[in-house]
C-alpha positions, 0 to 999 in steps of 0.5 A, a space after each residue: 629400776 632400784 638404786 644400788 643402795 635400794 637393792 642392797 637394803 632389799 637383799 639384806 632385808 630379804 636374808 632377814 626374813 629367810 632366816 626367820 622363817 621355818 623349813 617346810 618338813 620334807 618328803 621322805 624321798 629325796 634322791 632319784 636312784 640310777 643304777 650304773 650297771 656294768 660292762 658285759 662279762 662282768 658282774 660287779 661296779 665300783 664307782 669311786 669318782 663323780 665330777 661337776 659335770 656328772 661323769 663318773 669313774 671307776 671299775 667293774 670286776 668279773 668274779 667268775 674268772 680270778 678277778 679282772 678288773 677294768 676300768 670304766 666311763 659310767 653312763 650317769 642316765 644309767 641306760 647302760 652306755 658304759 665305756 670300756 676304758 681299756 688297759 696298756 695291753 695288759 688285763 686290768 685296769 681301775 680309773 680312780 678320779 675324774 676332774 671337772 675338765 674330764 681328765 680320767 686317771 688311774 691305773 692300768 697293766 701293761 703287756 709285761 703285767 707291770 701296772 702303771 699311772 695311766 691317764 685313760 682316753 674315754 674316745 679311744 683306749 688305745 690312746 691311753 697315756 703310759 705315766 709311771 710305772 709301779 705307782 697307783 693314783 687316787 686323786 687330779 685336780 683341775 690343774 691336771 696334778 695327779 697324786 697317789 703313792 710309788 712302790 719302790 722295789 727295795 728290802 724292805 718294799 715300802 710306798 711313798 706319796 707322790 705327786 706327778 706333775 702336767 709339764 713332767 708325766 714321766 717322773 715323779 715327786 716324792 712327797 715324804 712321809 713322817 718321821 719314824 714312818 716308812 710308808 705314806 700315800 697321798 689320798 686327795 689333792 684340790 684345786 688350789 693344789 693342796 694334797 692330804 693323805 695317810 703314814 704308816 710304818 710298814 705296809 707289809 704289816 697288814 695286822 697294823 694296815 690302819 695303823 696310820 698318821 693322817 698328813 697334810 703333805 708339803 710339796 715343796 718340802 717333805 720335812 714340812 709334811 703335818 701330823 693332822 693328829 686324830 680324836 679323843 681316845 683314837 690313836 691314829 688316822 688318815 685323811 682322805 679327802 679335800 675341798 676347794 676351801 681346805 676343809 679336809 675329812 676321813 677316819 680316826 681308829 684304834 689298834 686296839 689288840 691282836 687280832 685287829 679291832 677296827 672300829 672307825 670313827 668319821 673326822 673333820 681334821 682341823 688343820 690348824 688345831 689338830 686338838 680341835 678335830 671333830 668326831 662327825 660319830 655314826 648312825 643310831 645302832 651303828 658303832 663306826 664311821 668313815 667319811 670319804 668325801 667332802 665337796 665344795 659346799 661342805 657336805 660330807 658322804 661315807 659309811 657307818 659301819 656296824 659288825 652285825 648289820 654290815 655298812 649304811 651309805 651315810 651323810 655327815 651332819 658338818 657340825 659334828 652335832 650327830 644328826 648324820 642321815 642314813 641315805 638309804 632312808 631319802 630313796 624309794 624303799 620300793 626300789 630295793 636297794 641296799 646302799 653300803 656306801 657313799 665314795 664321792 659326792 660332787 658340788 651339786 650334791 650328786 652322790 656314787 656309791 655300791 650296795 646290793 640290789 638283786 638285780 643290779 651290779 651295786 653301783 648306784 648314783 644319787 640325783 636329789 630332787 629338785 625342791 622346787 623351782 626356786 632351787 636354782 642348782 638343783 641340789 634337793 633344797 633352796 638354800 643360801 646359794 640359791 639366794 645367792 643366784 637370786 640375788 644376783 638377778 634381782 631388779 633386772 629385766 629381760 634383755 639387762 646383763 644380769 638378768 636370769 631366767 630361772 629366777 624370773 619365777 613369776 614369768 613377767 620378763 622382771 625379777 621382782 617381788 613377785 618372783 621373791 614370794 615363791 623364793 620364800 616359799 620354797 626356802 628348805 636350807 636345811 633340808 
C-alpha cells in the first residue's frame, strides 16, 4: 500500500490530467422519462417537489368538476401507485414540499372549508396533522422548519411570510416584510434555516401581482429582512429557491405599462452584492426565463417563456454564460412529450415537471442516464464528485474501511490504476 504522502500526490496528479483532458461529445438522450400519471377521477398532475430519496409531491386536479384539487405521493417507477394524500374533511388539498426525512407539507381544507398548513401522513390520511389556519406552505427543510405566508383577515387583507416552528406547530412566526411593503411570502427555506422569498404591496392589486422585491428574510428580526435587488433594466423580483451553500435563485421582471407586460428574466441573486446579480437569460428564440430550482450542486431548472411558442422546461447554465439547454432536447423525441417546465430538481439531478403528452396527465420526472460505470452518483455525467468518491476508495483493498466496490472498476478486490483507466475514460464533467 502507498504512503499517505503517495496517495495524496497521485490524487493531485490524476486532477491534473482530468482537467486536461477533453469531454467525449455526448448522446443526445440524456434522461429516461417517467410519466407520473394521476389519481382516478382526475386528469391533471402537478409535481412541485422531489426529495434525495426520489419522492415526490404535488397535486392532481379534476377539471370536470369546479376544479378539485388533491394532494398526492407519486409513484416515481411511474407504474401508477399514486397515493391519495387526503384532506382535513374538507375537498381540496395540495402537498407543496417534501424533505429528505419524507416529511410531506402542504395545504389542506378542513370540514367548515377553511383551508390550513397540513403536514400529510402518505400511510394513513386520516392522521394528517391540522397546523395553521389560513396559511399556505411552499417550502421544509431537514429540520422540519416549514415556511410560506399567513392570510390575516383585516381591511385591507394582506399576507405575510411566516415561519412554523417543530417544537410550535400551532403558531406562527411572522417574518415581515420590507418597508413601504404590505404583503410578503416565504417561497424556500434550507437546511441551514436560511429562508428567501418575495415583497410586494398589495396582493389584491392583481394588475401589480409580479410587482415584487425578492428578500432574504431575517428570522430573528423583521427589520433586518434584505432587499436582494434584481438585474440591469428590471425593476423587481422575487427569489424562489435556496441551496445548502446559500446560492439563491428566481426572476427579475418589469411592470411595464397597463396591461401587464410580463417578461421574466431567470437570476442568480448575490446575496452580498445585490449590483452583481446575474442574468442566467433564456433559450435561443425565447424572450424569458424564470428559474425555480437550485440543488446543492448548483444546478438550476425552470422555464423559458416565449408568448408565441409557449414555455420550454429548461436548464441554466450557473455562470450566466447562456449555454442554457432545452430539456426537451436530452429525451427521446419518439416519446412525444412537450416539457413546459421544470419545478424542482434534487441533488442527483433528478428533475419534476408538466407538460403536454396526448396520452399522459403532464407530469413527468427526468432520470439521466447514467454515464458509465464511473459515474458513481448516478447523475448523467462523471465529474469532480465522482472523483471525489473515487478518491476516497483509492489505495484500498477489499475488506480496508475505505474500500468502495463501485470504484473497484476493474473488479480485482483493489482500487488501483487499473480502476483509474476507466475513470479516465468515462470522465464527461461537462456533459
Amino acid at each position: 500500500m502507498y504512503s499517505k504522502t503517495t496517495k495524496r500526490i497521485i490524487v493531485v496528479f490524476v486532477l491534473f490530467l482530468l482537467l486536461s483532458i477533453t469531454p467525449s461529445t455526448p448522446s443526445q438522450i440524456r434522461y429516461n422519462v417517467i410519466d407520473l400519471g394521476t389519481l382516478d377521477g382526475y386528469q391533471i398532475a402537478q409535481p412541485y417537489s422531489i426529495n434525495n430519496k426520489g419522492q415526490i409531491v404535488g397535486r392532481v386536479m379534476n377539471i370536470n368538476a369546479q376544479i378539485d384539487y388533491r394532494a398526492v405521493l407519486f409513484d416515481s417507477n411511474g407504474l401508477g401507485l399514486n397515493k391519495d394524500l387526503g384532506t382535513l374533511g374538507g375537498q381540496d388539498s395540495a402537498a407543496l414540499s417534501i424533505n429528505n426525512t419524507g416529511q410531506i407539507v402542504g395545504v389542506a381544507a378542513d370540514a367548515a372549508d377553511r383551508y390550513h398548513a397540513t403536514i400529510f401522513d402518505a400511510d394513513n390520511p386520516q392522521n394528517n396533522i391540522k397546523l395553521v389556519p389560513d396559511m399556505a406552505v411552499y417550502s421544509n427543510n431537514d429540520l422540519n422548519e416549514i415556511v410560506g405566508w399567513i392570510c390575516y383577515d383585516a381591511t385591507p387583507y394582506f399576507e405575510r411570510a411566516a415561519l412554523i416552528s417543530p417544537n410550535q406547530p400551532d403558531s406562527f412566526i411572522d417574518l415581515g416584510t420590507l418597508p413601504g411593503y404590505i404583503t410578503s411570502q416565504a417561497a424556500a427555506i434550507n437546511n441551514i434555516g436560511t429562508i428567501v422569498g418575495l415583497v410586494r404591496y398589495n396582493s389584491q392589486d392583481v394588475e401589480y401581482l409580479y410587482d415584487t422585491r425578492a428578500v432574504l428574510f431575517n428570522r430573528e428580526d423583521p427589520n433586518r429582512n434584505r432587499d436582494l435587488g434584481s438585474i440591469d433594466g428590471y425593476d423587481y423580483a422575487a427569489a424562489l429557491s435556496i441551496n445548502d451553500n446559500g446560492q439563491i435563485v428566481g426572476r427579475a421582471n418589469n411592470h411595464m405599462s397597463l396591461p401587464f407586460d410580463y417578461a421574466p428574466r431567470a437570476v442568480l441573486f448575490n446575496t452580498n452584492e445585490p449590483d452583481k446579480n446575474l442574468d442566467l437569460g433564456t433559450l435561443p428564440g425565447y424572450d424569458a426565463a424564470e428559474a425555480f430550482s437550485i440543488n446543492n450542486r448548483g444546478q438550476i431548472v425552470g422555464r423559458a417563456n416565449q408568448s408565441s411558442s409557449g414555455y420550454a422546461a429548461t436548464l441554466f447554465d450557473p455562470s450566466g454564460q447562456g449555454n442554457n439547454i432545452n430539456l426537451e432536447d436530452l429525451i427521446d423525441p419518439v416519446l412525444g412529450w412537450d416539457l413546459d417546465a421544470a419545478l424542482c430538481i434534487n441533488d442527483y439531478g433528478w428533475i419534476v415537471g408538466w407538460g403536454g403528452h396526448p396520452d399522459s396527465s403532464g407530469a413527468f420526472l427526468l432520470i439521466p442516464i447514467p454515464a458509465g460505470p464511473a459515474d458513481f452518483d448516478q447523475n448523467g455525467k462523471v465529474d469532480f464528485y465522482d472523483f471525489a468518491i473515487f478518491a476516497a476508495a483509492w489505495d484500498a483493498a477489499f475488506g480496508d474501511e475505505s474500500y468502495n466496490p463501485a470504484c473497484d472498476l476493474e473488479p480485482d478486490g483493489q482500487i488501483n490504476y487499473y480502476d483509474l483507466e476507466f475513470f479516465v475514460d468515462g470522465w464527461s464533467p461537462d456533459l
